[in-house]
N, C-alpha and C positions, 0 to 999 in steps of 0.2 A: 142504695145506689152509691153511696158517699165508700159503704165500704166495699165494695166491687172495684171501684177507683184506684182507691188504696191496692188494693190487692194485685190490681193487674200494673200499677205501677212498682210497684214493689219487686214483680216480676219483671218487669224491663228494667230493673238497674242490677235486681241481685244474675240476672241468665249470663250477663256479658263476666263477670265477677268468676261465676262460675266453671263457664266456660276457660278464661284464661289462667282457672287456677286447676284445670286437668289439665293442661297442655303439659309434653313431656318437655323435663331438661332438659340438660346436658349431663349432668350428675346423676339426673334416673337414671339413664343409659350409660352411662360409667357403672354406678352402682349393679345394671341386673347384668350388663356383661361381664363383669367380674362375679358374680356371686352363680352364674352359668354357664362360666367359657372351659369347657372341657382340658384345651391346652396346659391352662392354669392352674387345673387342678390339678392335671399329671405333675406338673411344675410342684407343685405345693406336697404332692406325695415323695416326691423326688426329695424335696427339703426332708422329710420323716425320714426316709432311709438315713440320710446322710446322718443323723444324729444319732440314728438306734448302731451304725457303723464306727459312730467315733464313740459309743458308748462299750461298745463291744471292745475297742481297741485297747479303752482304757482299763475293762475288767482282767485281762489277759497280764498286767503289772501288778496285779494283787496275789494274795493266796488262793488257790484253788484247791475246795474242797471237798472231796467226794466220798457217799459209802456204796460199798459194794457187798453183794452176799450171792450166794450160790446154796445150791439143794441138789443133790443127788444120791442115786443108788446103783448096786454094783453088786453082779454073781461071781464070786473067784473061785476055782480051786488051783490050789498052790503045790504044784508034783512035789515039794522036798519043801520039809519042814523041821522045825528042832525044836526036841521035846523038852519041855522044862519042867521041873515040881505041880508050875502051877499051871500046867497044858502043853498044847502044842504053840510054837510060832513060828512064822506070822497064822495067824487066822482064817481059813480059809472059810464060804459061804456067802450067807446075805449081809452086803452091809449098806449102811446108809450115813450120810454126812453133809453136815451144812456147814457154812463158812458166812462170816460177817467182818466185815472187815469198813476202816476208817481213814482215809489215806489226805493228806494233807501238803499241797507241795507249792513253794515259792522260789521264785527265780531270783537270784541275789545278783548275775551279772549275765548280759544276752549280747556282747558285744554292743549295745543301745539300739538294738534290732526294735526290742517293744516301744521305744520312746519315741523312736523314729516312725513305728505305724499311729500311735498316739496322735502326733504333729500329723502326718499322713491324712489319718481319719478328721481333723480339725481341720484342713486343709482343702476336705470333699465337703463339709461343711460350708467353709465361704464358697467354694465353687457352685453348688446347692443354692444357695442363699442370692448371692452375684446373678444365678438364670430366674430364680424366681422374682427377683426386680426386674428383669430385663423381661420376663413375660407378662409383667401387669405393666409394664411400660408398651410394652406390643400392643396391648391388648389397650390400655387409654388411647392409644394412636390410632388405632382402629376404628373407636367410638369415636373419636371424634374426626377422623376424615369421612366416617358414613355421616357422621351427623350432619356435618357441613354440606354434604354433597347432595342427601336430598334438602336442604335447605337450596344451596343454589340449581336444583332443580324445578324445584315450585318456583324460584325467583325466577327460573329462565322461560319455564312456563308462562307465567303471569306477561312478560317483558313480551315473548311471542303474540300470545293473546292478544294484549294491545297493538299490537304492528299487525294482525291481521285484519282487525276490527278498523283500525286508521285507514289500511292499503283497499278495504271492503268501502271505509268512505267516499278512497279517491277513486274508486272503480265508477260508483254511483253520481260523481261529481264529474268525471270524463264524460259520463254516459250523456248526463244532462246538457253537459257544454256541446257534446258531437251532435244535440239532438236541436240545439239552437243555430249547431254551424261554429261555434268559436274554436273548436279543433277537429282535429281528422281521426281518423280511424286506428292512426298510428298509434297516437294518446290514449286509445282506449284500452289498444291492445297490449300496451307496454303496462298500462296499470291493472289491468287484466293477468298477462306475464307475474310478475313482480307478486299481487295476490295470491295466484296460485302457489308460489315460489315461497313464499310465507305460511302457508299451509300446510306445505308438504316439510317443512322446516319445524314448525308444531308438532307436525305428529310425530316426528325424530325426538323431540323434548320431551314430548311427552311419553313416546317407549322408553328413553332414557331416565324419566322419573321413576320408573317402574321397577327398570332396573336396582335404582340406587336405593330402594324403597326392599328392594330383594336383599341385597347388600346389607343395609340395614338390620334387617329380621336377623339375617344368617349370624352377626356378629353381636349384637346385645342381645337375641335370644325373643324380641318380641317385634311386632309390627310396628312401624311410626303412627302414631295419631298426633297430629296437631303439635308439633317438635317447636319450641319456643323459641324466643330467638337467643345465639349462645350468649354465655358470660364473657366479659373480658377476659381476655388472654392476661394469663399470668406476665407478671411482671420477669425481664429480661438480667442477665448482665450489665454494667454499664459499658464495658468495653471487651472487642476479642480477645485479649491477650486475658481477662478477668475470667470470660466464658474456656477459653480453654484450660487454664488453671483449675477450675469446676469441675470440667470432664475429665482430667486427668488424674483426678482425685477420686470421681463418683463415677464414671462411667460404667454401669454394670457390664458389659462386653470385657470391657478392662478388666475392673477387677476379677472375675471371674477366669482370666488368661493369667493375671497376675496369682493367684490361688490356685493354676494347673501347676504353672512354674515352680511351688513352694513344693504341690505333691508329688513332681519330678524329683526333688532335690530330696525329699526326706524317701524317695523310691530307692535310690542309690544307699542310701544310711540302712536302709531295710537289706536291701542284697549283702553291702557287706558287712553286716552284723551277723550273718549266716556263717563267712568264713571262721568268725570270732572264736574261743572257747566259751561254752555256756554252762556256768555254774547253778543247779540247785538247791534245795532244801527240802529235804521229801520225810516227812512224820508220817507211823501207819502203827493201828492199832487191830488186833484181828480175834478172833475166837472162832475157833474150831471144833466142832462135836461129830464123833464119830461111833458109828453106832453097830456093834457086831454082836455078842451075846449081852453085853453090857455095855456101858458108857465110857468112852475115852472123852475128855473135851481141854484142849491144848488152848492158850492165849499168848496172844504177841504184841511187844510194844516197842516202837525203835523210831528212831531221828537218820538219816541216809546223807551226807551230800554226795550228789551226783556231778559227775564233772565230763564232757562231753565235746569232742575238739575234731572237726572234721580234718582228715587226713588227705584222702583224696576220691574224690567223685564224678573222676570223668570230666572235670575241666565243664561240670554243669553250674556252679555256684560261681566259677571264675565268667562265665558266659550270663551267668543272670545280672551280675554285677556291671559289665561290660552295656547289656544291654538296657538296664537301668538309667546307664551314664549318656547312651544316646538320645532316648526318652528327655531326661530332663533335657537335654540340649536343645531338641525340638521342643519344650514347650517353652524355651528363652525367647526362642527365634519366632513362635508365633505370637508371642504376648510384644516383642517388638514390632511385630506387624499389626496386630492389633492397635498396640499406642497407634501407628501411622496414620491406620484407620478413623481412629478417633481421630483426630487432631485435623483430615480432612475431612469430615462429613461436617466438626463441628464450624468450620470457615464456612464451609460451602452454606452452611444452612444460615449462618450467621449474615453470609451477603446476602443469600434470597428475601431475608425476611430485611433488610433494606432495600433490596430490588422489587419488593412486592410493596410497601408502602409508598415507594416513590411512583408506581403504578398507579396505588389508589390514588394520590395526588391526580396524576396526569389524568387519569379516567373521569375524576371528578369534574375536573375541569374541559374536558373534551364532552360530557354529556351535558354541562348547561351550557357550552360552544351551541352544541349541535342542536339545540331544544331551539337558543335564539334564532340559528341558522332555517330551520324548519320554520317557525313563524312566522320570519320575513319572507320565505318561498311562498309559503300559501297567499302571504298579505300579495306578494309579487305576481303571484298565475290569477289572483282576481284581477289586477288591472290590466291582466297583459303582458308586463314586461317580465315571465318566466314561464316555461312551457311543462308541461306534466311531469317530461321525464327530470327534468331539476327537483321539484320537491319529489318525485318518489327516490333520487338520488337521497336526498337530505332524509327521507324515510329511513333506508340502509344506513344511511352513517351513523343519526340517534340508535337504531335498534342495535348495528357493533357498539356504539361506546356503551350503552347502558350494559350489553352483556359480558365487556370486557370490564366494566367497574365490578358488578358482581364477583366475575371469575377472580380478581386483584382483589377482592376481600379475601376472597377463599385460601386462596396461596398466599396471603400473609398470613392466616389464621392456622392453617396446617405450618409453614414453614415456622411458627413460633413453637407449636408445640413439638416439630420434630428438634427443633435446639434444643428444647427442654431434653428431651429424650436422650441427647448426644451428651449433653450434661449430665444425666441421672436424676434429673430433678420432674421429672415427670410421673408423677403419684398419684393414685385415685384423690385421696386429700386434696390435690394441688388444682381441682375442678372447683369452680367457685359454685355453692349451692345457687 
């Protein structure tokens, strides 16, 4: 019996243990939407090109070395011939001939055409690199507005619940009072009213959970069970002028307009490197075997510079150059607009996430207002001196502050991390396990 005891208490302390240590993160749901958000990973394949592109750009500066060879056969007859001692020539009949050959060629000057795709290709690289921060920063924003959202969805549930469960009281406490004579019909009906009005506000919370719970699945990739409550918000700037400084440095949007701009400017250095003259250096080695009644077989070995100077082409290279110089101009003028960008989202967000703590202040303090204000009505409609519709008044007002403190957590906790985000410092990392 003693150990039955044991056992089943052992059970009531390790089930609670257990239970809150399946509850999802915040960081689980960082973690499985990252390691499943499709976007992301197009993103992250996007980074691979870019590298295998600046890898290519840079082989293109080296030697290039190729073998070539060739096989074939051939029927001739040759109408006029010249006889010699040792036959007729040329040879006419079956012949056959293969060719091997070695060829070897380096560019010694390109106008800086190649150098400029080099920097180019390096250029697609941070632009690459700048979207794929900017999409695991999407993608943490994500998780964490779903996460919050069915969180204050269950909260606004639970807050409903109790207001209907209260308004169900004051329904059954009119009824009582109407039934001794201490109020009229009116009382009953307005708490009556006011119940039902709470119910039908329920069930809106609670399609709305459902939602967020849809929400949820679509973006981390699995369904919420028992979602925990989140970690502290990363730590902030200390001042806006420190927070923009931040973003104008880290801003992935930015830098990645800032790295279109560079591959505007080394686009132009590519166009007119074409007009340039292009020198190079071509090595070839070859053997020849030809095959008629016996073996001919010929070898070849030589060093070439090639010199190369376009002349005129139609006013096509004058045009690509031209048009290169527009290009980069637009991406000056949208990576200017971008900084703008920045530098407004990150105030704006920078004041909400003051306007939203100063919210939970005032909320906080408006729902123990209205808790006090509610006690004294009820203590007041038992003697008398307050009539139904006053505490179901003071009903409404607790059940707005309570759902406006919740909603004032929410939008400070989003508005933190969308700073973060405007700064670049919003990283799967930067979720507190």
């Amino acid at each position: 019996m003693k150990i039955f005891a044991a056992l089943v208490l052992m059970a009531s302390v390790s089930t609670p243990a257990l239970a809150q240590a399946s509850r999802d993160t915040l960081s689980d749901a960082v973690d499985s939407a990252i390691s499943n958000n499709p976007t992301l990973m197009a993103a992250r394949k996007s980074r691979g090109v870019a590298d295998e592109t600046f890898t290519q750009a840079k082989s293109q500066m080296g030697p290039q070395l190729n073998f070539t060879g060739s096989y074939g056969a051939q029927n001739q007859t040759i109408g006029r011939q010249v006889s010699t001692p040792s036959g007729n020539f040329p040879e006419d009949g079956n012949s056959q001939r293969g060719m091997l050959g070695l060829e070897a060629r380096q560019s010694l000057w390109s106008g800086g055409s190649l150098m400029a795709r080099a920097d180019q290709a390096s250029a697609g690289v941070d632009v690459s690199q700048a979207r794929l921060i900017n999409a695991e920063q999407e993608t943490v924003l994500a998780v964490v507005t779903a996460f919050v959202d069915v969180r204050l969805a269950e909260r606004e549930v639970e807050i409903r619940e109790t207001n209907v469960a209260s308004l169900r009281q004051q329904v059954r406490a009119a009824t009582d009072r109407f039934d001794v004579g201490e109020v009229t019909r009116t009382d009953v009906s307005q708490a009556q009213a006011q119940a039902a009005a709470s119910e039908s506000e329920l069930a809106n919370s609670r399609a709305g959970l459902a939602r967020a719970r849809a929400v949820y699945e679509q973006i981390v990739g699995r369904p919420p069970v028992q979602l925990a409550e989140p970690p502290p918000a990363p730590a902030l700037p200390g001042t806006l002028d420190e927070a923009l400084a931040i973003a104008r440095s880290g801003n992935p949007a930015l830098l990645a307009a800032r790295a279109l701009e560079v591959q505007g400017e080394r686009a132009v250095d590519v166009a007119r490197g074409a007009l340039a003259p292009q020198f190079d250096l071509v090595g070839s080695a070859g053997l020849t075997d030809t095959r008629y009644n016996q073996s001919f077989q010929d070898t070849n070995v030589g060093v070439v510079a090639e010199f190369r100077w376009p002349l005129f082409n139609g006013g096509l290279l004058e045009s690509k150059t031209r048009g290169a110089q527009l290009e980069a101009d637009r991406a000056r003028y949208q990576r200017l607009a971008v900084e703008r960008d920045v530098t407004a989202q990150t105030t704006t967000y920078w004041h909400q996430v003051i306007a939203a703590r100063e919210a939970i202040t005032a909320s906080t303090s408006r729902v123990a207002a209205a808790e006090v204000a509610l006690e004294g009505a009820l203590q007041e409609l038992a003697v008398g001196t307050r009539i139904t519709l006053d505490v179901l008044d003071q009903e409404r007002e607790l059940l707005d502050a309570r759902l406006r403190q919740v909603d004032a957590e929410r939008q400070a906790y989003i508005a933190i991390h969308r700073l973060l985000a405007a700064t670049g410092r919003l990283r799967p990392e930067s979720i507190s396990k």
